[in-house]
PLY file of the C-alpha trace (Angstrom):
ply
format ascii 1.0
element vertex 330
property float x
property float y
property float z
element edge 329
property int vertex1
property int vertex2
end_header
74.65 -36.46 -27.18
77.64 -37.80 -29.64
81.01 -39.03 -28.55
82.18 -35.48 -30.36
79.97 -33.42 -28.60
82.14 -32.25 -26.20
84.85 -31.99 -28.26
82.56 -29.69 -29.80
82.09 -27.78 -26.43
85.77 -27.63 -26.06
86.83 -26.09 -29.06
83.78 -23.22 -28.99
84.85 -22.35 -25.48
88.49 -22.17 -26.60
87.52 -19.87 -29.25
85.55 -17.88 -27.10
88.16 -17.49 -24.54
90.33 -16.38 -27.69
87.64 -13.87 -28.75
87.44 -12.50 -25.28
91.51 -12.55 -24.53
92.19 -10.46 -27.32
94.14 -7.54 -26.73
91.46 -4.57 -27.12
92.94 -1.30 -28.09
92.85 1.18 -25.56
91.42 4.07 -26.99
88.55 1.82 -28.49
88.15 0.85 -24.44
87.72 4.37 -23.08
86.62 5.96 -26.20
88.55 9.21 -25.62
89.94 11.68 -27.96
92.98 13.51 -26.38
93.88 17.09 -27.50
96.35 19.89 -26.84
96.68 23.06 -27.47
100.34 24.58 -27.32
102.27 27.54 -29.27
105.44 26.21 -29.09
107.34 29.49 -29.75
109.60 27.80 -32.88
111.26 25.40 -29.93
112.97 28.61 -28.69
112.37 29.93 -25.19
112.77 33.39 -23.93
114.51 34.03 -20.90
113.92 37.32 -18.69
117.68 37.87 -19.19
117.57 38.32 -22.90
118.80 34.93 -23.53
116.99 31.93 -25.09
117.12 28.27 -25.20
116.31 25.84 -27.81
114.13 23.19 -26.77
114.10 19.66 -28.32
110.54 18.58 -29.86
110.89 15.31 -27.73
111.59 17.28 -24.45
108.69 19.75 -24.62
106.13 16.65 -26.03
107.55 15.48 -22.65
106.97 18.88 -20.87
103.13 18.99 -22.05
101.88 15.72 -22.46
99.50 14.53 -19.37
97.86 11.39 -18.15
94.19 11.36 -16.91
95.61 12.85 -13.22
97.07 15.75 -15.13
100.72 14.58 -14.43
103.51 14.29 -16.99
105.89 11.41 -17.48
103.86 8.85 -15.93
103.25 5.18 -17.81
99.96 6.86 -17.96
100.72 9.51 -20.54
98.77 8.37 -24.10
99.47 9.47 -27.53
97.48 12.24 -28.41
95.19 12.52 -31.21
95.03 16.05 -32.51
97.75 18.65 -31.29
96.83 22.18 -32.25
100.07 24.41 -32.36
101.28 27.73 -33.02
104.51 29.03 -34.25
106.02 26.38 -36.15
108.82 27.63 -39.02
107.03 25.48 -41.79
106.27 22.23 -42.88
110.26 21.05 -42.15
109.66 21.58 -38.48
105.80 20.75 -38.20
106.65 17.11 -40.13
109.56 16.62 -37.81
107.72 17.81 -34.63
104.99 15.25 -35.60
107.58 12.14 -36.44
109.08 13.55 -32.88
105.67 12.32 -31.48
105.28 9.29 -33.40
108.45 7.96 -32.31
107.83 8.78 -29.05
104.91 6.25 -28.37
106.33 3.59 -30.73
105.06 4.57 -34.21
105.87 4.31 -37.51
106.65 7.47 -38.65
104.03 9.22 -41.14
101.77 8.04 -37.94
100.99 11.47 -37.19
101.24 14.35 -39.60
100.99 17.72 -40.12
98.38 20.30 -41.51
100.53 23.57 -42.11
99.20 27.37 -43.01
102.07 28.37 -44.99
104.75 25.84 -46.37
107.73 27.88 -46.09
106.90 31.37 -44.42
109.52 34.22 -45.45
111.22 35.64 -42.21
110.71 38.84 -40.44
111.92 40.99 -37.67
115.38 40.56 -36.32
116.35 39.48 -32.57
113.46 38.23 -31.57
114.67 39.35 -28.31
117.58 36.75 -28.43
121.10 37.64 -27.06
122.30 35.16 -29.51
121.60 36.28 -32.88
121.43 32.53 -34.28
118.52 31.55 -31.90
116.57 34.53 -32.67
117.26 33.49 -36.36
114.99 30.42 -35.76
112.50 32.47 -34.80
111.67 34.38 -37.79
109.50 32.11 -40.03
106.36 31.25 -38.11
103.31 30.05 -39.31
100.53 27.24 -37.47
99.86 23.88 -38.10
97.38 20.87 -36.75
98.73 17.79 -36.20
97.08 14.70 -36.28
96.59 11.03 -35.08
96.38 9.18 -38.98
95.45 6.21 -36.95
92.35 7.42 -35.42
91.49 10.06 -37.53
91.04 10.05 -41.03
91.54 13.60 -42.91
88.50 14.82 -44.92
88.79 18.54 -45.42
91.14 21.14 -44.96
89.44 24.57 -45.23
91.25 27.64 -46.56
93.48 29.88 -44.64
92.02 32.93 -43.01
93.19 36.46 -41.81
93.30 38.01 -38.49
92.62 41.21 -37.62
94.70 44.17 -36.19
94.75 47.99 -35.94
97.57 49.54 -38.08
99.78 51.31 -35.82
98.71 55.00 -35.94
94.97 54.06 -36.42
92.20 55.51 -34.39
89.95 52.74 -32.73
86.32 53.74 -32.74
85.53 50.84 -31.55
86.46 48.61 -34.17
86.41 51.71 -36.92
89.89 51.79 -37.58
90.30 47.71 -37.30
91.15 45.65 -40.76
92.37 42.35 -41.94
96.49 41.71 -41.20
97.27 40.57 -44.88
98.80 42.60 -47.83
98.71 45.93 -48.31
97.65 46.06 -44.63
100.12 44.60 -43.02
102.90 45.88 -40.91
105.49 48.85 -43.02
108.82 48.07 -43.46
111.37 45.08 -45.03
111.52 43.33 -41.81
107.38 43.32 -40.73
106.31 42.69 -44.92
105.46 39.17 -43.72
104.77 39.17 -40.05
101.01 39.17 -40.67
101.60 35.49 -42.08
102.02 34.59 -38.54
98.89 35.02 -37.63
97.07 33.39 -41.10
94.26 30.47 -39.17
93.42 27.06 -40.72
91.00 24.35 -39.68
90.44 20.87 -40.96
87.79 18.25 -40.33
88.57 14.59 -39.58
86.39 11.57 -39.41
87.39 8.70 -36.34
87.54 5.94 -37.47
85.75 4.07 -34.98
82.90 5.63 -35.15
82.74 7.62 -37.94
82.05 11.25 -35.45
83.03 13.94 -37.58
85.29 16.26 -35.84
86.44 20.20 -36.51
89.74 21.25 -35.58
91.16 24.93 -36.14
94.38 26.66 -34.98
94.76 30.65 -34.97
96.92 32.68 -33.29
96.09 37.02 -33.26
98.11 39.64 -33.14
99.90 41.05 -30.43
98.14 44.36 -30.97
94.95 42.42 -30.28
95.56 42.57 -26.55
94.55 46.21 -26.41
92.75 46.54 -29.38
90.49 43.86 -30.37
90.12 43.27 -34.11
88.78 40.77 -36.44
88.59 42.34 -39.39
87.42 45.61 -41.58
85.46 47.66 -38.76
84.86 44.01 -36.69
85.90 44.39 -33.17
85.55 40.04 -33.15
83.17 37.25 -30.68
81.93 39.06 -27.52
84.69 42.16 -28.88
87.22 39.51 -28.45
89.06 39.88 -31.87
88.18 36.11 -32.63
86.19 35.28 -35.88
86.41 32.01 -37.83
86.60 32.18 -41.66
83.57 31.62 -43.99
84.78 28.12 -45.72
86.24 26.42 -41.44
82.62 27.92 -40.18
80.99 25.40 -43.29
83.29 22.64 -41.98
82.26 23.30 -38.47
79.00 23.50 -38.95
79.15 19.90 -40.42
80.97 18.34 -37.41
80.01 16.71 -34.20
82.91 17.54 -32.09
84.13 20.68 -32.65
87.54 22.44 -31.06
89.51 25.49 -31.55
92.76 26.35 -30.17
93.92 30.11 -29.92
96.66 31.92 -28.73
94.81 35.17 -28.55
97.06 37.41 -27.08
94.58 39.04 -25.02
93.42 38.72 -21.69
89.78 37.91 -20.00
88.45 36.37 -22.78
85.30 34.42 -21.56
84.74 30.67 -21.74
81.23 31.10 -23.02
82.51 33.35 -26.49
81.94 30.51 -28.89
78.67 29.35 -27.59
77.12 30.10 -30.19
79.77 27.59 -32.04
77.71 25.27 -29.12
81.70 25.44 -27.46
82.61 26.29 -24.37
86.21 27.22 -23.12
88.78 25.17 -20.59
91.67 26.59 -18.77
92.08 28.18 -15.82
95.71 28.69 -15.14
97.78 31.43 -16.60
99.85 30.50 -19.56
101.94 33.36 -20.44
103.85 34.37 -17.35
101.30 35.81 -15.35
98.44 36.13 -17.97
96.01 33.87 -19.59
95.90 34.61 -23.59
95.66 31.31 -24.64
92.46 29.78 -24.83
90.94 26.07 -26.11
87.33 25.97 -27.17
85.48 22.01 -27.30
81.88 21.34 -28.23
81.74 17.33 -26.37
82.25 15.91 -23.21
85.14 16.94 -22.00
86.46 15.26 -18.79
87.33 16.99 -15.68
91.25 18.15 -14.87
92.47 17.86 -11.29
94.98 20.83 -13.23
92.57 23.11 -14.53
93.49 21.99 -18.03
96.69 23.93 -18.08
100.29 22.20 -17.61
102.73 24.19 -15.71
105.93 22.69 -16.69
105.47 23.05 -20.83
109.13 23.28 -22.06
107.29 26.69 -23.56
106.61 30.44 -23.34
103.12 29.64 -23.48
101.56 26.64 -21.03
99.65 23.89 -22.78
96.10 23.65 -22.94
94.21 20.39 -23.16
91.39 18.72 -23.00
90.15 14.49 -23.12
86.62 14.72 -24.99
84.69 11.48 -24.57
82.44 10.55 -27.16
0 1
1 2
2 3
3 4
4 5
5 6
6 7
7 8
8 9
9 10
10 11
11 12
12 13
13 14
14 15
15 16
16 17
17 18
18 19
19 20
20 21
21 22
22 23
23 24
24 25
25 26
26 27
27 28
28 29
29 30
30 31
31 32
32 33
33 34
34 35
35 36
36 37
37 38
38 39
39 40
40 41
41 42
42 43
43 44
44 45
45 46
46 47
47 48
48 49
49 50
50 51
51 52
52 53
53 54
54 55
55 56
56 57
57 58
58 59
59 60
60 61
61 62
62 63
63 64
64 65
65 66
66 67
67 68
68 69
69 70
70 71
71 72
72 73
73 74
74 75
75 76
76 77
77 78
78 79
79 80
80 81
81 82
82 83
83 84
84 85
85 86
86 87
87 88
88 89
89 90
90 91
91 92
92 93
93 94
94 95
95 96
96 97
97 98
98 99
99 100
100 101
101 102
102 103
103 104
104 105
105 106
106 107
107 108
108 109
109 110
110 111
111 112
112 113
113 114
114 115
115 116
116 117
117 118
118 119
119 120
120 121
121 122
122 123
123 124
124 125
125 126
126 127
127 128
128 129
129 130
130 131
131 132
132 133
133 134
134 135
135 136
136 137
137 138
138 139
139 140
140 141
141 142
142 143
143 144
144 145
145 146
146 147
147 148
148 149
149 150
150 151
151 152
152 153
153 154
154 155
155 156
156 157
157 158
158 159
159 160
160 161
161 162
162 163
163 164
164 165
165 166
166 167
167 168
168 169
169 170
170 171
171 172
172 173
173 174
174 175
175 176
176 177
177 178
178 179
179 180
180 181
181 182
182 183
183 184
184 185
185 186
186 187
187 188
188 189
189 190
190 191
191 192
192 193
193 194
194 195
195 196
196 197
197 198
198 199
199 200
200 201
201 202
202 203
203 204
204 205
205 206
206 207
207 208
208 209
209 210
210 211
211 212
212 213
213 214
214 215
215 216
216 217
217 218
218 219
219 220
220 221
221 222
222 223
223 224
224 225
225 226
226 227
227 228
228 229
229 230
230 231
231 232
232 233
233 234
234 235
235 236
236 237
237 238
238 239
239 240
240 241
241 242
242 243
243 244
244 245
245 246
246 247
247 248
248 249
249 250
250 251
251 252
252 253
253 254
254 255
255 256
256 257
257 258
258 259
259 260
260 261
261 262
262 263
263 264
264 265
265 266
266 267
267 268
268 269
269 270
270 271
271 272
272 273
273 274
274 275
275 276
276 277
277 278
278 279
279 280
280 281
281 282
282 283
283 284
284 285
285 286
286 287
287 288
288 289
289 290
290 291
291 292
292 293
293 294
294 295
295 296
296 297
297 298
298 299
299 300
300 301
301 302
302 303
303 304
304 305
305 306
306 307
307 308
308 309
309 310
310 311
311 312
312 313
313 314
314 315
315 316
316 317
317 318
318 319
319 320
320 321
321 322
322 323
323 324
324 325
325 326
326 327
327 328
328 329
């Protein structure tokens, strides 16, 4: 052996030890991708008394997000990589909600963005049971967005926006008979309902991870209230399992191209079962109630989706509606 050889010796094993000390990111160590599902009612809460309360983005991110024990606020909590919301006034608030998070766990801001139904929604109805007039006023553009992880997930398709279903007021059932898509000229009569149906227009998009390439399907919907009595998904379509949940021709081609595969619903109807988009290959997590005393929100995953000492719900979401979520592994 040479005088240099182990000088040699010395410098590989230094170099190893570098290889080896280097910082590895921690979602490439537990390989997990973290999803919620919320409808964050505009940021405006409704209180039994007929008042409301305006929440801040960064207190109800707060309010919902969990660490692996289920608990908020801990040094645990990670960014998320795909929130699924309802409710949102627009792009405005979606973008700012999702800078909101990106600021939160120490990211540049454009880190996470927003996938958004409707741009700038008109506004319909008028008090949205508020006492004070300017909070209901917030209330009165809603549409539904995804938002997104940009540095795990890499946007590939956005499908088009689909229609729920309803019953026009007035309209015998028949089981599903009298049932039609909420869009123009079906929608709701009157000035202040012409564009309530845009509420509940659906969108999904599918992402790629960059790690590994895993496709992944994401949609967000949100049905009418009518749907809790009457389920519809469409002309004479009573919906999944009579649920009122259907997912539009052009997101069903983007699911059926994707590896993991998650929907998030506010359904506004109870009982819906956990095994209604098996045939998707999903199955649904949540046990606890999310709307006071009722469960009408529902999240759908096709992976491996770790256990929740929680039941997948979290209480104390700064929301009329609890947060969903799940951790898929993949």
């Amino acid at each position: 052996m040479s005088a240099s050889a182990p000088v040699r010796l010395a410098v590989a094993a230094a170099a190893l030890a570098v290889t080896f000390a280097y910082p590895v990111p921690a979602h490439a160590a537990d390989r997990v991708l973290r999803v919620y599902n919320n409808n964050i009612e505009n940021l405006v809460v409704n209180n039994a008394d007929g008042s409301c309360t305006r929440v801040s983005g960064p207190d109800q991110l707060t309010s919902m997000l969990v660490d692996d024990a289920g608990q908020t606020g801990t040094s645990g909590v990670k960014a998320p990589d795909v929130l699924i919301v309802q409710q949102v006034r627009g792009t405005g608030q979606a973008s700012a909600y999702a800078d909101q998070l990106s600021a939160k766990f120490g990211l540049a801001a454009g880190t996470f963005k927003a996938i958004v139904v409707w741009d700038d929604p008109e506004p319909w109805g008028s008090t949205h049971n508020c006492s004070d007039q300017s909070l209901g006023d917030l209330k009165k553009k809603q549409t539904n967005a995804i938002v997104y992880n940009s540095a795990r997930l890499t946007l590939t398709d956005v499908s088009k926006y689909w229609s729920a279903g309803w019953l026009k007021p007035g309209t015998a059932y028949a089981g599903g008979a009298g049932c039609t898509l909420y869009k123009p000229p079906n929608a709701d009569d009157g000035s202040t309902y012409a564009y309530k149906w845009k509420r509940t227009s659906a969108i999904a998009a599918r992402f790629t991870l960059k790690d590994t390439g895993t496709s992944v399907f994401v949609a967000t919907m949100h049905l009418p209230q009518e749907n809790r009595q009457n389920a519809c998904a469409g002309d004479g379509d009573t919906g999944l399992g009579g649920t009122g949940i259907h997912l539009g021709a052009d997101a069903t081609t983007l699911l059926n191209a994707s590896t993991i595969r998650i929907v998030g619903i506010d359904a506004n109807r109870t009982g819906i079962p956990a095994s209604t988009l098996s045939g998707y290959g999903m199955t649904g997590y949540g046990t606890g109630a999310t709307n006071g005393s009722s469960k009408i929100d529902y999240l759908f995953v096709r992976g491996t989706v770790q256990s929740s000492p929680i039941g997948h719900t979290v209480a104390s979401t700064k929301s009329n509606h609890k947060a969903l979520y799940g951790f898929i592994t993949y």
